[in-house]
C-alpha positions as CSV (number, residue, x, y, z in Angstrom):
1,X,-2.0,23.4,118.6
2,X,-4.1,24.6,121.5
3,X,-3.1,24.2,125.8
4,X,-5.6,23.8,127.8
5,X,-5.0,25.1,131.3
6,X,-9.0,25.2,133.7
7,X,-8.8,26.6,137.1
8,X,-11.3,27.0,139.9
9,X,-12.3,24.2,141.1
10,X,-13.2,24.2,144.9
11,X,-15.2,22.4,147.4
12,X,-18.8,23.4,147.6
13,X,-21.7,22.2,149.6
14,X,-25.2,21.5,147.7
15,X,-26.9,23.5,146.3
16,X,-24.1,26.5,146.3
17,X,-22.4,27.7,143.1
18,X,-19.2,27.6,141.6
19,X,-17.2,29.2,138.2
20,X,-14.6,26.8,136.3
21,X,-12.9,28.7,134.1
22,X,-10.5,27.3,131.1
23,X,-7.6,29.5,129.8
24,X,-6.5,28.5,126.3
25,X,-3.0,29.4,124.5
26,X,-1.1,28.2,121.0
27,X,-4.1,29.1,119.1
28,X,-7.2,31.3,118.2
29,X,-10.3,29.9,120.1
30,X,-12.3,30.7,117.0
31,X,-11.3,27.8,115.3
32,X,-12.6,25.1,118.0
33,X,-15.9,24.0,119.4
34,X,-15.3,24.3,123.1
35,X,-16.7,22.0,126.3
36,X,-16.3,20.7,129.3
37,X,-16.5,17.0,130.3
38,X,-16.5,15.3,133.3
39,X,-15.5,12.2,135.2
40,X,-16.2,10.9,138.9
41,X,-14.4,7.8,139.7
42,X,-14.6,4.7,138.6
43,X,-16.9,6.3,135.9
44,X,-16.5,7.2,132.0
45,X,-15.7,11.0,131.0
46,X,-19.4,12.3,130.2
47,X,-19.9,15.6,128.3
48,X,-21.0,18.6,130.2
49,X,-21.8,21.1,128.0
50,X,-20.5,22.6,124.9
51,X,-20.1,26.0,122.6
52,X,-19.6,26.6,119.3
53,X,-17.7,29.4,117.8
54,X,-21.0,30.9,116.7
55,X,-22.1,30.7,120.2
56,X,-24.7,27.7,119.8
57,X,-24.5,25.9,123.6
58,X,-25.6,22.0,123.9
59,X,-25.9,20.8,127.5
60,X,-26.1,17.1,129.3
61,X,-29.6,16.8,130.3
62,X,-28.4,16.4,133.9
63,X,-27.3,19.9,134.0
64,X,-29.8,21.7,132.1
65,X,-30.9,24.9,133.9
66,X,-27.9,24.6,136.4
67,X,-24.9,25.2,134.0
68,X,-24.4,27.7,131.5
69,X,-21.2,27.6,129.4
70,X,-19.6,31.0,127.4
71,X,-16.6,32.0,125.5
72,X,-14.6,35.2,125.4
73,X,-12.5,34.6,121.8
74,X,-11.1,37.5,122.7
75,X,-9.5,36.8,126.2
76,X,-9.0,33.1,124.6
77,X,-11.1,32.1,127.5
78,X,-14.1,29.7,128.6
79,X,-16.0,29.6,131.6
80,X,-18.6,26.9,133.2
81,X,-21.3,28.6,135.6
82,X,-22.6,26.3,137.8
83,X,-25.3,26.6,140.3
84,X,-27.6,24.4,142.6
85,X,-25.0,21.8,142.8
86,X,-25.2,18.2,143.5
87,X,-23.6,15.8,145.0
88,X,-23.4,14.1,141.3
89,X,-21.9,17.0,140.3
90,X,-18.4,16.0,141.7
91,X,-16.0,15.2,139.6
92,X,-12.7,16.4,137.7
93,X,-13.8,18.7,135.4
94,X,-12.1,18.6,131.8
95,X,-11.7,21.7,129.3
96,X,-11.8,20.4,125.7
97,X,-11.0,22.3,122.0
98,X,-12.2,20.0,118.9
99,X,-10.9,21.3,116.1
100,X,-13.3,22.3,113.5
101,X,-11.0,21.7,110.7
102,X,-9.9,18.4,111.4
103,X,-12.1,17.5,114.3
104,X,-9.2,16.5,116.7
105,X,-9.6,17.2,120.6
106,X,-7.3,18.9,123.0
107,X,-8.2,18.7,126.9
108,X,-6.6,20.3,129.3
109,X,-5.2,18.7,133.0
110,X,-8.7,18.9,134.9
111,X,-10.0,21.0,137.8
112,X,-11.9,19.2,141.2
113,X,-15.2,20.2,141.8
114,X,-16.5,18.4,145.0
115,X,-20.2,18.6,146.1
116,X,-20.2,17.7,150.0
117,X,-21.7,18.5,153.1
C-alpha cells in the first residue's frame, strides 16, 4: 500500500507561482494513476489534475494553462507547477494514488496553498 506524504505549500500573492510536490513510499508509482485534488472550506474535494503512468495529464478546466502536473517513477515523486494564481486557487491541496489494479485511492495529509494579498 502506498503513503502519501505532499510538501510545499506556502502563501503566495496573485498571480505568483508555487511547486507542491508529493513524496510517495510502500509501493512502485508505476502502478497508480496519480493527482491532486483540492478543497477550500466549506466546499467539496474537486480534482485538480491528473497523470497516468504512461504520462497522459487531464486537468480541471479552472486550471488549464496555469498547472502542469509530472511524475518521476523513479524518485517515487509527483509534482504540481502552479503559476498565475488565484485567489480560487486556495485551498488544501491533496496528493492521491488510484490503484490501477483495483482502482482504490490513497491520499496523502494535504498541503496549504493560500492565494492572498
Amino acid at each position: 500500500q502506498v503513503q502519501l506524504v505532499e510538501s510545499g505549500g506556502d502563501l503566495v500573492e496573485p498571480g505568483g507561482s508555487l511547486n507542491v510536490s508529493c513524496e510517495a513510499s510502500g509501493s512502485a508509482l508505476v502502478i497508480y494513476t496519480m493527482g491532486w485534488y483540492r478543497q477550500a472550506p466549506g466546499q467539496q474535494r474537486e480534482l485538480v489534475a491528473t497523470i497516468t503512468s504512461s504520462r497522459k495529464t487531464n486537468y480541471a478546466d479552472s486550471v488549464k494553462g496555469r498547472f502542469t502536473i509530472s511524475r518521476d517513477d523513479a524518485k517515487n515523486r509527483v509534482d504540481l507547477q502552479m503559476r498565475d494564481l488565484k485567489l480560487d486557487d486556495s485551498a488544501l491541496y491533496y496528493c492521491s494514488a488510484q490503484s490501477i489494479l483495483t482502482n482504490k485511492y490513497y491520499w496523502g495529509q494535504g498541503t496549504q496553498v493560500t492565494v492572498s494579498s
